[in-house]
mmCIF file of the N, C-alpha and C atoms, coordinates in Angstrom:
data_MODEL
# 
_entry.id   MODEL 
# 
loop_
_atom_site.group_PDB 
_atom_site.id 
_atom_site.type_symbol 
_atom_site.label_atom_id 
_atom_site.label_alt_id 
_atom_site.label_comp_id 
_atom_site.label_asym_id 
_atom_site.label_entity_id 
_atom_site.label_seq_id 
_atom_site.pdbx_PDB_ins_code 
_atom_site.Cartn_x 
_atom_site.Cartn_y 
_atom_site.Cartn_z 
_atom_site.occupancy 
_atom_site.B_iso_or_equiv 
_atom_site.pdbx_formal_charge 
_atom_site.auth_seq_id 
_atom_site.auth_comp_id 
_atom_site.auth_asym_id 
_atom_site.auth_atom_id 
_atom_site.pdbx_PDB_model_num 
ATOM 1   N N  . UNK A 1 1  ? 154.826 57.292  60.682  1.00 0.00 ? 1  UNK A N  1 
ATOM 2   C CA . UNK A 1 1  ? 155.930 58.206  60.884  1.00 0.00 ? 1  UNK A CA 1 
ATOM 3   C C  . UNK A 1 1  ? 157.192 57.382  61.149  1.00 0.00 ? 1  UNK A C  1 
ATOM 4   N N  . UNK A 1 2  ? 157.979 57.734  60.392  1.00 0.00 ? 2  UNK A N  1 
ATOM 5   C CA . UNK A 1 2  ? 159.519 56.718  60.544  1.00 0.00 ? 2  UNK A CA 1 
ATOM 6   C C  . UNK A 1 2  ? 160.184 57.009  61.904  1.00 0.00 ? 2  UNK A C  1 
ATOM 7   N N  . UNK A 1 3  ? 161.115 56.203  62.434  1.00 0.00 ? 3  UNK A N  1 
ATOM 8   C CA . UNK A 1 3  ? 161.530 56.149  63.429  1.00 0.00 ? 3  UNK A CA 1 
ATOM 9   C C  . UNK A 1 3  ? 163.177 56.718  62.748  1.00 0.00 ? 3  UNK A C  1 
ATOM 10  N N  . UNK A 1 4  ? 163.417 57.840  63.785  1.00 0.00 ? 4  UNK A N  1 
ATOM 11  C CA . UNK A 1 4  ? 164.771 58.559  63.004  1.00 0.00 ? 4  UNK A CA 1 
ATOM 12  C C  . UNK A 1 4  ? 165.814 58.362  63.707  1.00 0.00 ? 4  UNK A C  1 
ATOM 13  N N  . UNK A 1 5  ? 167.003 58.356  63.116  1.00 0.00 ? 5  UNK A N  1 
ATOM 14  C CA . UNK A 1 5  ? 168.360 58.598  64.431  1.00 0.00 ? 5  UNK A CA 1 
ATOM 15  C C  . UNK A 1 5  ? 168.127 59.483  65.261  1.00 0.00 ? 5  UNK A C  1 
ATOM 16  N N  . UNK A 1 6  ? 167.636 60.579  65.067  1.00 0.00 ? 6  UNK A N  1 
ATOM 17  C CA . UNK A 1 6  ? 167.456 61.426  66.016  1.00 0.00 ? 6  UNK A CA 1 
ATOM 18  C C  . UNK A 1 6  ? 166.386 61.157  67.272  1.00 0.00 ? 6  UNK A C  1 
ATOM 19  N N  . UNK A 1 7  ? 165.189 60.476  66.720  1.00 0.00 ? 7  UNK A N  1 
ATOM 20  C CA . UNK A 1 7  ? 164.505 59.865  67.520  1.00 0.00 ? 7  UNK A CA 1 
ATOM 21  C C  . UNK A 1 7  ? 165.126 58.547  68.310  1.00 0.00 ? 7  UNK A C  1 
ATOM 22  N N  . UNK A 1 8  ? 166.307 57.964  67.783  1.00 0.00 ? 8  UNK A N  1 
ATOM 23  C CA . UNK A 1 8  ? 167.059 56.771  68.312  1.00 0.00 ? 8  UNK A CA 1 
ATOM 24  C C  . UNK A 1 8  ? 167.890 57.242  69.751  1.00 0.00 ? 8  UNK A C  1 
ATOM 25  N N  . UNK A 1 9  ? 168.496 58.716  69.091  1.00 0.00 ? 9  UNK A N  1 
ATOM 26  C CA . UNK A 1 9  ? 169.297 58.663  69.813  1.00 0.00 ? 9  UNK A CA 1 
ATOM 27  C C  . UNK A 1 9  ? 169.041 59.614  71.063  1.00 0.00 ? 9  UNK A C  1 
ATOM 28  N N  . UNK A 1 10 ? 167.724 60.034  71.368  1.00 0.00 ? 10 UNK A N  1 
ATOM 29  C CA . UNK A 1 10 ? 166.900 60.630  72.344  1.00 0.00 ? 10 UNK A CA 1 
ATOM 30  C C  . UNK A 1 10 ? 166.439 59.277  73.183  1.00 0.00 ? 10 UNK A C  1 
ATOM 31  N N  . UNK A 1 11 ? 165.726 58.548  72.752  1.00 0.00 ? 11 UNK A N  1 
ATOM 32  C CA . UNK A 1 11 ? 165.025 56.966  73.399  1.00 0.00 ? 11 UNK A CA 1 
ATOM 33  C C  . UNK A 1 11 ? 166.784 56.877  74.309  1.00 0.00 ? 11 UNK A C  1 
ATOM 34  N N  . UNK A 1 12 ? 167.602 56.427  73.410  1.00 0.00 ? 12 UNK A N  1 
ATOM 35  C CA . UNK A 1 12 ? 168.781 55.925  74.059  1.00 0.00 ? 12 UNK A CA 1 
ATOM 36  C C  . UNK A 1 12 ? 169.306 56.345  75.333  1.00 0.00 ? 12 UNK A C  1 
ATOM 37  N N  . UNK A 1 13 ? 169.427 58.251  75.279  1.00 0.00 ? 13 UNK A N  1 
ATOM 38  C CA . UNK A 1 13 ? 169.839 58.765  76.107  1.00 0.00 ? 13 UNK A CA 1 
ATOM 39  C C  . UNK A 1 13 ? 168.612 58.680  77.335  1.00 0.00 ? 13 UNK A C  1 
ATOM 40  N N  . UNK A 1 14 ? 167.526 58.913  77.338  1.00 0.00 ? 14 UNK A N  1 
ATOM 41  C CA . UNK A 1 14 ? 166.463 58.556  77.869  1.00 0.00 ? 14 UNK A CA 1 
ATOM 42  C C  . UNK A 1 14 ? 166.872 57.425  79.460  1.00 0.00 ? 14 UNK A C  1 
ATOM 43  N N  . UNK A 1 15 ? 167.004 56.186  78.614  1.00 0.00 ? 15 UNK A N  1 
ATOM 44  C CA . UNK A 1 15 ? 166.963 55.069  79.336  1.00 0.00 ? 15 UNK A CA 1 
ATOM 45  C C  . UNK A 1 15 ? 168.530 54.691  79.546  1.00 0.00 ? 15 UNK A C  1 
ATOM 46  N N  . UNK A 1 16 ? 169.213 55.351  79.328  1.00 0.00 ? 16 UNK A N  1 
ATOM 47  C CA . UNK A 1 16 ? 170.989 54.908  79.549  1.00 0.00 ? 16 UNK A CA 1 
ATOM 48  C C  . UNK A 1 16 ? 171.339 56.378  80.821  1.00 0.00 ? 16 UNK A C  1 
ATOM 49  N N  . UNK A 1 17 ? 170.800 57.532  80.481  1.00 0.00 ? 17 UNK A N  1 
ATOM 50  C CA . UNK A 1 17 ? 171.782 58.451  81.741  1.00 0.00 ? 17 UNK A CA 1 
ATOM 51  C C  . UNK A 1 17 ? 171.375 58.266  82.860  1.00 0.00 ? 17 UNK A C  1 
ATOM 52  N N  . UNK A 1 18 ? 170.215 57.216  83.597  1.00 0.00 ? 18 UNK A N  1 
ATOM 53  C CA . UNK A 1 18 ? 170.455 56.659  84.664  1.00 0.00 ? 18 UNK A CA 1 
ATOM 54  C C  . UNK A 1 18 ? 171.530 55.900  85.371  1.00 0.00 ? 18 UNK A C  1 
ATOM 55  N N  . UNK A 1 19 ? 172.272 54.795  84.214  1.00 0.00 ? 19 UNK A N  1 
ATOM 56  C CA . UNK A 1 19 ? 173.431 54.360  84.481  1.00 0.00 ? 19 UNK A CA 1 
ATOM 57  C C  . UNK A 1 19 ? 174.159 54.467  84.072  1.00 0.00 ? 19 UNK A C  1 
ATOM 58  N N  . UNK A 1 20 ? 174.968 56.061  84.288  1.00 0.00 ? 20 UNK A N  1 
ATOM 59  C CA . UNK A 1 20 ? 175.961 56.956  84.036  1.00 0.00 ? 20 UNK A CA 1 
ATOM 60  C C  . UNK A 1 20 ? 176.468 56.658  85.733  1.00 0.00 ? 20 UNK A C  1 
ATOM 61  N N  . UNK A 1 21 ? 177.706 57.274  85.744  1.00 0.00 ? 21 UNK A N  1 
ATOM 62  C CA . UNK A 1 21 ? 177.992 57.298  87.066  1.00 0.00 ? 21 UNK A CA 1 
ATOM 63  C C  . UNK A 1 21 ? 177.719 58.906  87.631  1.00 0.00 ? 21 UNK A C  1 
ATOM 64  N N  . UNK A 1 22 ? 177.945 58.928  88.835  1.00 0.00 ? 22 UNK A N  1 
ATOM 65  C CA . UNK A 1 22 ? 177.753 60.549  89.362  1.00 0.00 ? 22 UNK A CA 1 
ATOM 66  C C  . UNK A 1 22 ? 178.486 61.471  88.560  1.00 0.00 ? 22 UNK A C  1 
ATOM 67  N N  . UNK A 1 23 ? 179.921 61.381  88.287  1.00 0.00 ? 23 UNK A N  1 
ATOM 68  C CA . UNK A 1 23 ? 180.736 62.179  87.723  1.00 0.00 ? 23 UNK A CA 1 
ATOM 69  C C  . UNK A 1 23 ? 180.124 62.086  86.352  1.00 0.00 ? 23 UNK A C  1 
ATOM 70  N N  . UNK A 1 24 ? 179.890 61.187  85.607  1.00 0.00 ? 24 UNK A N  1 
ATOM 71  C CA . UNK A 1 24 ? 179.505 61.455  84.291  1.00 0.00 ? 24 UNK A CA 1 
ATOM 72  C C  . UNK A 1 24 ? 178.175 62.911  83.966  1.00 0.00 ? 24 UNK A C  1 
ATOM 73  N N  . UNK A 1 25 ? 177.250 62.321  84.890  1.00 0.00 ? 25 UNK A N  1 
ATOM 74  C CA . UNK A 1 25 ? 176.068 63.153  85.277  1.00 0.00 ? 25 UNK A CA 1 
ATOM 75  C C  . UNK A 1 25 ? 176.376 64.304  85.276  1.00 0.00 ? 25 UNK A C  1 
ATOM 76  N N  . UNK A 1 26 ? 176.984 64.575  85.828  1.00 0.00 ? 26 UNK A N  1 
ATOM 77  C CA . UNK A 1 26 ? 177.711 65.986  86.476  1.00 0.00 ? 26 UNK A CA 1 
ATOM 78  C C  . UNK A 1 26 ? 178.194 66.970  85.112  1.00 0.00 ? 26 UNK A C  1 
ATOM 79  N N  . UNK A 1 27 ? 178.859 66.077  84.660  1.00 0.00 ? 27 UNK A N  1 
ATOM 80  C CA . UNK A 1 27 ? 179.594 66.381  83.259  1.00 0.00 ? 27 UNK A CA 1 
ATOM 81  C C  . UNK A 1 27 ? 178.302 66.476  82.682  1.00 0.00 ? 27 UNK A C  1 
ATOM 82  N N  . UNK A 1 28 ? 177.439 66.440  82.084  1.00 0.00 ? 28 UNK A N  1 
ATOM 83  C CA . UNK A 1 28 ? 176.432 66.050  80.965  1.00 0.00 ? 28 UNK A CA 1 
ATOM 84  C C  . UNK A 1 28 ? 175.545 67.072  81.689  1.00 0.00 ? 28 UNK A C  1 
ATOM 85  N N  . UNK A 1 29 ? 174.918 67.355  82.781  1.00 0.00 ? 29 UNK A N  1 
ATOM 86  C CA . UNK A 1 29 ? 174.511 68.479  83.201  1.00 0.00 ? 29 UNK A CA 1 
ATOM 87  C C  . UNK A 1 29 ? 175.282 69.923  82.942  1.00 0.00 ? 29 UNK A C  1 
ATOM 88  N N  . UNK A 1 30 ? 176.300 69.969  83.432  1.00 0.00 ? 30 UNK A N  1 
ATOM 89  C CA . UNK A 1 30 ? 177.295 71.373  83.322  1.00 0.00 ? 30 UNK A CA 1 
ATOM 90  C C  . UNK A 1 30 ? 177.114 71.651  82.235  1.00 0.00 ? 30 UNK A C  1 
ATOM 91  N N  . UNK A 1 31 ? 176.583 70.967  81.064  1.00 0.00 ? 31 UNK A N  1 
ATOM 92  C CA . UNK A 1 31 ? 176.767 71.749  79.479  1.00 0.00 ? 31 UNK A CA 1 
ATOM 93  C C  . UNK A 1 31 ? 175.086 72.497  79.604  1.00 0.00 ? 31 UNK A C  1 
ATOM 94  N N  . UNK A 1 32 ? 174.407 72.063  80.386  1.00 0.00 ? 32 UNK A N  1 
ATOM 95  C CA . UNK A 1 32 ? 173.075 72.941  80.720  1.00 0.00 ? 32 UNK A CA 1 
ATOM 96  C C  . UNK A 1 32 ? 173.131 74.632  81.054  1.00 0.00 ? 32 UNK A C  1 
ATOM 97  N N  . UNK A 1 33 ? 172.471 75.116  80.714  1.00 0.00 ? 33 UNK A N  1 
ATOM 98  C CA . UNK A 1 33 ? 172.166 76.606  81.135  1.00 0.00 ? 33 UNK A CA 1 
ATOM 99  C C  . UNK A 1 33 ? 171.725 76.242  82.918  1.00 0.00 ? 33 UNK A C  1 
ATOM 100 N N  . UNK A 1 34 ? 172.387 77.350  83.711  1.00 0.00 ? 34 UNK A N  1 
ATOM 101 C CA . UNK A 1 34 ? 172.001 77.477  85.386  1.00 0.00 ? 34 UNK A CA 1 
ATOM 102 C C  . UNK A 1 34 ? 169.827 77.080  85.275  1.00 0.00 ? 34 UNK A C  1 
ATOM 103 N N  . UNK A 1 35 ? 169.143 77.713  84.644  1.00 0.00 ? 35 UNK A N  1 
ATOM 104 C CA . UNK A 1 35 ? 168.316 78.118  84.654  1.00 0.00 ? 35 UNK A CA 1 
ATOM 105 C C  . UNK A 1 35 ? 167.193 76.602  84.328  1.00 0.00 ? 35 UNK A C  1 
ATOM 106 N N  . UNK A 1 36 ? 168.146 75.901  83.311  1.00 0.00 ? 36 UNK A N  1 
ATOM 107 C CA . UNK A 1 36 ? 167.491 74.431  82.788  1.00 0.00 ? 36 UNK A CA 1 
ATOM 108 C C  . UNK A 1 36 ? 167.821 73.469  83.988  1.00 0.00 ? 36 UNK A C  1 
ATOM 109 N N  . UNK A 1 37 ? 168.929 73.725  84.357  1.00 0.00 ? 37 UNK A N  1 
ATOM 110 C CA . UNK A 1 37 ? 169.405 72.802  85.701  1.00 0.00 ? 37 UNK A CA 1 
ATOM 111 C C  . UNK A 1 37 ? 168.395 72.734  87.287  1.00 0.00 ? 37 UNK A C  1 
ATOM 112 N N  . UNK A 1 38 ? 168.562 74.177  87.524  1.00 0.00 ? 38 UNK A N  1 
ATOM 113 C CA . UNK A 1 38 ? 167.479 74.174  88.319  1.00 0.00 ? 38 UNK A CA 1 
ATOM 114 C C  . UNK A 1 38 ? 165.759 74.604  88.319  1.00 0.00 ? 38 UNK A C  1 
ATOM 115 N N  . UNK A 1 39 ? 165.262 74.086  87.164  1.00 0.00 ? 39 UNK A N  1 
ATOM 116 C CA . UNK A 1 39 ? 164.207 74.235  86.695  1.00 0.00 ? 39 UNK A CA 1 
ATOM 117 C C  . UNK A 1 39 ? 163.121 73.250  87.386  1.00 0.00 ? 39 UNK A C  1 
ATOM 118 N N  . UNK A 1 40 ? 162.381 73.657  88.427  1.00 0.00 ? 40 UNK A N  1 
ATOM 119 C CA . UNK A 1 40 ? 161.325 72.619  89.059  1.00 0.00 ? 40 UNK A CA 1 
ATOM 120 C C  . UNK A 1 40 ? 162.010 72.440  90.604  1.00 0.00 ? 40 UNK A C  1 
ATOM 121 N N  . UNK A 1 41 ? 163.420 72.903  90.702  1.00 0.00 ? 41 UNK A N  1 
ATOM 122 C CA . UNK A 1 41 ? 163.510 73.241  92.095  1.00 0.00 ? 41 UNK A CA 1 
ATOM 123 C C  . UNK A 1 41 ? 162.707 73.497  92.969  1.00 0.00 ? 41 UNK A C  1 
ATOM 124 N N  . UNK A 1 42 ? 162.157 73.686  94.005  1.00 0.00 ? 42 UNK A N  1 
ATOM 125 C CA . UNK A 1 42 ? 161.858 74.258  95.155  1.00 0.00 ? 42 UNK A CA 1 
ATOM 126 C C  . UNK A 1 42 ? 162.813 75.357  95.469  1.00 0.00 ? 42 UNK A C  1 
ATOM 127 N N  . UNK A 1 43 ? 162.717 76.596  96.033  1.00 0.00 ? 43 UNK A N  1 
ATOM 128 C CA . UNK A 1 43 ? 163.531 77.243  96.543  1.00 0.00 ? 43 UNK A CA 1 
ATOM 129 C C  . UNK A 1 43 ? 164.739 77.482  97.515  1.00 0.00 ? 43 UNK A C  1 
ATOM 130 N N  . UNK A 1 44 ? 163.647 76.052  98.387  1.00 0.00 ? 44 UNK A N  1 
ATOM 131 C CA . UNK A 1 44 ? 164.651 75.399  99.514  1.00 0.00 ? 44 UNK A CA 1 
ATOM 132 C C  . UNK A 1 44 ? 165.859 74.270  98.926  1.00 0.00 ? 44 UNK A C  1 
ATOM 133 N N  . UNK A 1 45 ? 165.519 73.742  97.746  1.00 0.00 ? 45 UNK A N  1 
ATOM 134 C CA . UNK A 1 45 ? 166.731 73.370  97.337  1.00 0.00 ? 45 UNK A CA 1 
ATOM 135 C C  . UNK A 1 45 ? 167.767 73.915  96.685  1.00 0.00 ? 45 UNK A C  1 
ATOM 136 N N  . UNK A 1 46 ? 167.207 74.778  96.057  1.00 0.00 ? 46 UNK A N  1 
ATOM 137 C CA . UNK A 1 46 ? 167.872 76.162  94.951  1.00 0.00 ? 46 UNK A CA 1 
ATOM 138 C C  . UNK A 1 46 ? 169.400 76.707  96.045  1.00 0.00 ? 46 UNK A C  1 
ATOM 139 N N  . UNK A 1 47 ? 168.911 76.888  97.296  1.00 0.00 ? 47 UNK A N  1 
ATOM 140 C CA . UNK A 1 47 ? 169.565 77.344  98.065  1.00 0.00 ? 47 UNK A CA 1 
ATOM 141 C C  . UNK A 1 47 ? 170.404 76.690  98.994  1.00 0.00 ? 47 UNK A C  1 
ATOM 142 N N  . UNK A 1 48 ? 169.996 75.154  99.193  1.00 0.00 ? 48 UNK A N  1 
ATOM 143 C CA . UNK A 1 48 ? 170.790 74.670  100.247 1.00 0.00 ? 48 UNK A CA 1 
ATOM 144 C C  . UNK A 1 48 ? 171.819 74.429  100.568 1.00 0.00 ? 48 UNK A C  1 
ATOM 145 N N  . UNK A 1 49 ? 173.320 74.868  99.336  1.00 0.00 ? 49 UNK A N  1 
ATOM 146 C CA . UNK A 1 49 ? 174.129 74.499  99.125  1.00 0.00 ? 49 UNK A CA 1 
ATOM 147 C C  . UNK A 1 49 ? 174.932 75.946  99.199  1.00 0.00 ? 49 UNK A C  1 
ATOM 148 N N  . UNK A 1 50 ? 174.200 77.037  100.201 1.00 0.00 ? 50 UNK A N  1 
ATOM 149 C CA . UNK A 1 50 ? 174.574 78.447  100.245 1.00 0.00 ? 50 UNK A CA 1 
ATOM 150 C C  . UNK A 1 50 ? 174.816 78.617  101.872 1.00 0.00 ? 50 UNK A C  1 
ATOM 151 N N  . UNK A 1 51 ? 175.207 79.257  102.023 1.00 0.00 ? 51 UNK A N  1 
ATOM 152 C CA . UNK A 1 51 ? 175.082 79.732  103.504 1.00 0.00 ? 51 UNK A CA 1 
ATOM 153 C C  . UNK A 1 51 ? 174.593 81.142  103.911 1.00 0.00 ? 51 UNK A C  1 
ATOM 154 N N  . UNK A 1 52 ? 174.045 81.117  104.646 1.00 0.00 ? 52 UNK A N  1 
ATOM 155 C CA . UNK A 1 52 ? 172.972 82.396  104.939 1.00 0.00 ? 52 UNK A CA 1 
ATOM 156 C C  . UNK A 1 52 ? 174.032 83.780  104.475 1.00 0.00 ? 52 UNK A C  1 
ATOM 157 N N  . UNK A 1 53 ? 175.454 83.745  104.567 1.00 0.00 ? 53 UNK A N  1 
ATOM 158 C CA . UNK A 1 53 ? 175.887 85.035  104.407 1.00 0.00 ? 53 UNK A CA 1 
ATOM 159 C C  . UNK A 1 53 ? 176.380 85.396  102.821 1.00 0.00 ? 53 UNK A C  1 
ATOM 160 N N  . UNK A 1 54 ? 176.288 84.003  102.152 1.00 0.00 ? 54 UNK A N  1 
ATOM 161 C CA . UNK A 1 54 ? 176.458 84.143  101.046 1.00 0.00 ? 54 UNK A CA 1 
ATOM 162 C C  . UNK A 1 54 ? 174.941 84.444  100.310 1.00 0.00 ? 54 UNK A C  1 
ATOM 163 N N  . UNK A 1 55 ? 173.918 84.176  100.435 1.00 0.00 ? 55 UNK A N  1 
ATOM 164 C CA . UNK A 1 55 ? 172.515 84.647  100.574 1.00 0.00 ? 55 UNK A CA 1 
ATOM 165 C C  . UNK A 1 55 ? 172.263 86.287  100.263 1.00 0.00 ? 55 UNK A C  1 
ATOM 166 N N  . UNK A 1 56 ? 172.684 86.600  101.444 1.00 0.00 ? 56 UNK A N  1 
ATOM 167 C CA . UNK A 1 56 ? 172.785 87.903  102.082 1.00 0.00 ? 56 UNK A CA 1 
ATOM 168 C C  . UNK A 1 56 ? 173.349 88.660  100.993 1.00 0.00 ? 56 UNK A C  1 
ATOM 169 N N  . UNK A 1 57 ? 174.549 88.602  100.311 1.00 0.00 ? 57 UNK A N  1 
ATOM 170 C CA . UNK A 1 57 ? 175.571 88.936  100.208 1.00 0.00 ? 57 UNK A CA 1 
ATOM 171 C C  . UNK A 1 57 ? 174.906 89.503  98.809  1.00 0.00 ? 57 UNK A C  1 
ATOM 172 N N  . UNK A 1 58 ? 174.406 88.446  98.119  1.00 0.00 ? 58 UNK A N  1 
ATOM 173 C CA . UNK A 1 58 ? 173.726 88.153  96.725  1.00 0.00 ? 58 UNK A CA 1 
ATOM 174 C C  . UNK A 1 58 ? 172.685 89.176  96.633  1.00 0.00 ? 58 UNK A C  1 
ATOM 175 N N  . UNK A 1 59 ? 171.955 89.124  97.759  1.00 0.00 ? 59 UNK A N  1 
ATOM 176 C CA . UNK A 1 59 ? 170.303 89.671  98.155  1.00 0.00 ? 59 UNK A CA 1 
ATOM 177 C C  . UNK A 1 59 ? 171.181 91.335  97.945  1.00 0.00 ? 59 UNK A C  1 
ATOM 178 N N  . UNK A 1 60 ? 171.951 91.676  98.692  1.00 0.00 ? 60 UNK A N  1 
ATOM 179 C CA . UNK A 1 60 ? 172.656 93.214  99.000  1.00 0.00 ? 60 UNK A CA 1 
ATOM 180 C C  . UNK A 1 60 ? 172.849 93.241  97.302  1.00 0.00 ? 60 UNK A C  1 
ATOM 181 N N  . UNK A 1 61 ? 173.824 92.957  96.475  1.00 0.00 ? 61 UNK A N  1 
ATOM 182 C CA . UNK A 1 61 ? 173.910 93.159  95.402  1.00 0.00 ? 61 UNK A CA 1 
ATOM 183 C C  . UNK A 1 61 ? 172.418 92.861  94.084  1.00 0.00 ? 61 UNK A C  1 
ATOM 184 N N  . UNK A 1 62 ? 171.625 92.941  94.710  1.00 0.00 ? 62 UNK A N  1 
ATOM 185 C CA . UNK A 1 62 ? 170.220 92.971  93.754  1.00 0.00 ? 62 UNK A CA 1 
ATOM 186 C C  . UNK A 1 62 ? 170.170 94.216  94.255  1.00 0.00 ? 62 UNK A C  1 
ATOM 187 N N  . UNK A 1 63 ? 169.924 94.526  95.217  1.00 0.00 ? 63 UNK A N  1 
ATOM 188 C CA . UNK A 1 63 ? 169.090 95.777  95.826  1.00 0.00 ? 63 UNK A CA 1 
ATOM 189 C C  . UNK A 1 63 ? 169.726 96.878  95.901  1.00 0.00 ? 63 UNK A C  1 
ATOM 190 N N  . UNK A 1 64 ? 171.423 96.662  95.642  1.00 0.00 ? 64 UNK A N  1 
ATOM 191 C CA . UNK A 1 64 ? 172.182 97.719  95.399  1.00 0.00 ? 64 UNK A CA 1 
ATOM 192 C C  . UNK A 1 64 ? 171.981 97.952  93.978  1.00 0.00 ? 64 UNK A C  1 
ATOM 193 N N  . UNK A 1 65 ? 172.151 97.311  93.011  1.00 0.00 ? 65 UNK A N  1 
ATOM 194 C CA . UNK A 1 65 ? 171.503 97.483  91.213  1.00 0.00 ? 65 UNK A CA 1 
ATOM 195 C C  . UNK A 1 65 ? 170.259 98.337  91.234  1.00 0.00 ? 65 UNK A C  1 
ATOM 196 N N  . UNK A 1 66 ? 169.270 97.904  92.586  1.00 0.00 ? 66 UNK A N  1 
ATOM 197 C CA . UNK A 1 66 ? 167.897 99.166  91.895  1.00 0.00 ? 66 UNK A CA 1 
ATOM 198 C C  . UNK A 1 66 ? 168.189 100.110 92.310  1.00 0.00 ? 66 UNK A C  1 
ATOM 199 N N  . UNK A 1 67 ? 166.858 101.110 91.260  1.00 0.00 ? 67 UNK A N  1 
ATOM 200 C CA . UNK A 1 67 ? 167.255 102.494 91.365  1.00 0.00 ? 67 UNK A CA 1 
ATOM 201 C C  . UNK A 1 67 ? 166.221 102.576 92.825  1.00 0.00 ? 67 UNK A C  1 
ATOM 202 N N  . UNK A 1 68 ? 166.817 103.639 93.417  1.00 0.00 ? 68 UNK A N  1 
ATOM 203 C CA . UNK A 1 68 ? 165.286 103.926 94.749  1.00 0.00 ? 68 UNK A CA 1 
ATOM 204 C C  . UNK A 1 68 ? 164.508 104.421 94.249  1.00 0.00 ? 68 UNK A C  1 
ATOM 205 N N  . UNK A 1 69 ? 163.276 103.951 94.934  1.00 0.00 ? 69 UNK A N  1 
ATOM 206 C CA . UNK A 1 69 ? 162.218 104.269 94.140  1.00 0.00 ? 69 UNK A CA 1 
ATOM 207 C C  . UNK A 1 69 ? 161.347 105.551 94.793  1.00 0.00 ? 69 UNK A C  1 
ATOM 208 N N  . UNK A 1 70 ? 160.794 106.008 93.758  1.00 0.00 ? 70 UNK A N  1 
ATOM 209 C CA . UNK A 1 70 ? 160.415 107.833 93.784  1.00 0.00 ? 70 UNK A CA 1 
ATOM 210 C C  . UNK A 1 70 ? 159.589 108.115 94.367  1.00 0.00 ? 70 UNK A C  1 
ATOM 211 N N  . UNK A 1 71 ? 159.485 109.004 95.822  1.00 0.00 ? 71 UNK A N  1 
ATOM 212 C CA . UNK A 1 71 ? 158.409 108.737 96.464  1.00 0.00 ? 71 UNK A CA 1 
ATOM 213 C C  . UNK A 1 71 ? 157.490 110.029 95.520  1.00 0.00 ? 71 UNK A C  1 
ATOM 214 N N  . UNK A 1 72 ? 155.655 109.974 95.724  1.00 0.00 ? 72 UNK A N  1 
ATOM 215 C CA . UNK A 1 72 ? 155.246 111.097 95.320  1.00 0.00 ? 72 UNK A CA 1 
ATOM 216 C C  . UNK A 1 72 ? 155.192 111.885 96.526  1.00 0.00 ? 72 UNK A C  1 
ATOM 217 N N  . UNK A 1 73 ? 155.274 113.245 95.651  1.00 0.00 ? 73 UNK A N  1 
ATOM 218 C CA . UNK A 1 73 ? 155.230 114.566 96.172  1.00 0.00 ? 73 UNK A CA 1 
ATOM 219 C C  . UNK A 1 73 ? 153.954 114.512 97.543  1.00 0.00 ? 73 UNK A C  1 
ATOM 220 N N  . UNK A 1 74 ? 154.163 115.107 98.641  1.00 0.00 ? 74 UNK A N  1 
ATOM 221 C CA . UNK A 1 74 ? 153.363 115.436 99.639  1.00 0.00 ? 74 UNK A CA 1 
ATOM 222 C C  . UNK A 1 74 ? 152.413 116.160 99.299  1.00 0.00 ? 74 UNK A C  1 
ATOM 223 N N  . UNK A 1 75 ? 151.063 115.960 99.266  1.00 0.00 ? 75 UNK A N  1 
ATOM 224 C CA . UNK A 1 75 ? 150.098 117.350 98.996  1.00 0.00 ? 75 UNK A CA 1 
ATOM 225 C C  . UNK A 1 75 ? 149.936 118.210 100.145 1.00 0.00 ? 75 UNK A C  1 
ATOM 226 N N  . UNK A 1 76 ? 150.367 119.939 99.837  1.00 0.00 ? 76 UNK A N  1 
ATOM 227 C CA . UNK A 1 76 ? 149.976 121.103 100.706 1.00 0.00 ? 76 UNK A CA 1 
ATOM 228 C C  . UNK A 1 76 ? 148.396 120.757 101.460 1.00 0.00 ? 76 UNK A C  1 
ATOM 229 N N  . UNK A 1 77 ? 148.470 121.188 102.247 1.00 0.00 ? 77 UNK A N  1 
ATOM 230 C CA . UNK A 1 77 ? 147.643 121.367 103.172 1.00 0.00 ? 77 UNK A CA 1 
ATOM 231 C C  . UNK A 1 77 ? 146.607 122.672 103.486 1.00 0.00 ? 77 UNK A C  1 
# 
């Protein structure tokens, strides 16, 4: 199987975006989807960069989006 530019230029990036600087990193991540970025997180890291009321805040606007949910009918007695 031939060895391709495309395969060149994966190896390359591979073993070179270690010695990128922070800001470069940063840059080269941001073109990522939220979802690829923090993929393999822990939850506790997902979050640590929040503060409990901004948390909160997030959590209220999920739970304001659902619908309430339907209780069933009481059976007569």
């Amino acid at each position: 199987m031939p060895f391709t530019m495309e395969d060149f230029n994966k190896q390359y990036i591979k073993e070179h975006f270690p010695q990128l600087t922070s800001e470069e990193r940063k840059e080269v991540l941001k073109k990522l989807p939220p979802e690829e970025r923090l993929a393999g997180l822990p939850q506790e890291q997902r979050l640590a960069g929040m503060s409990p009321e901004e948390i909160q805040r997030y959590l209220d606007q999920l739970t304001a989006k659902q619908p309430a949910s339907k209780r069933k009918p009481r059976r007569k007695k």
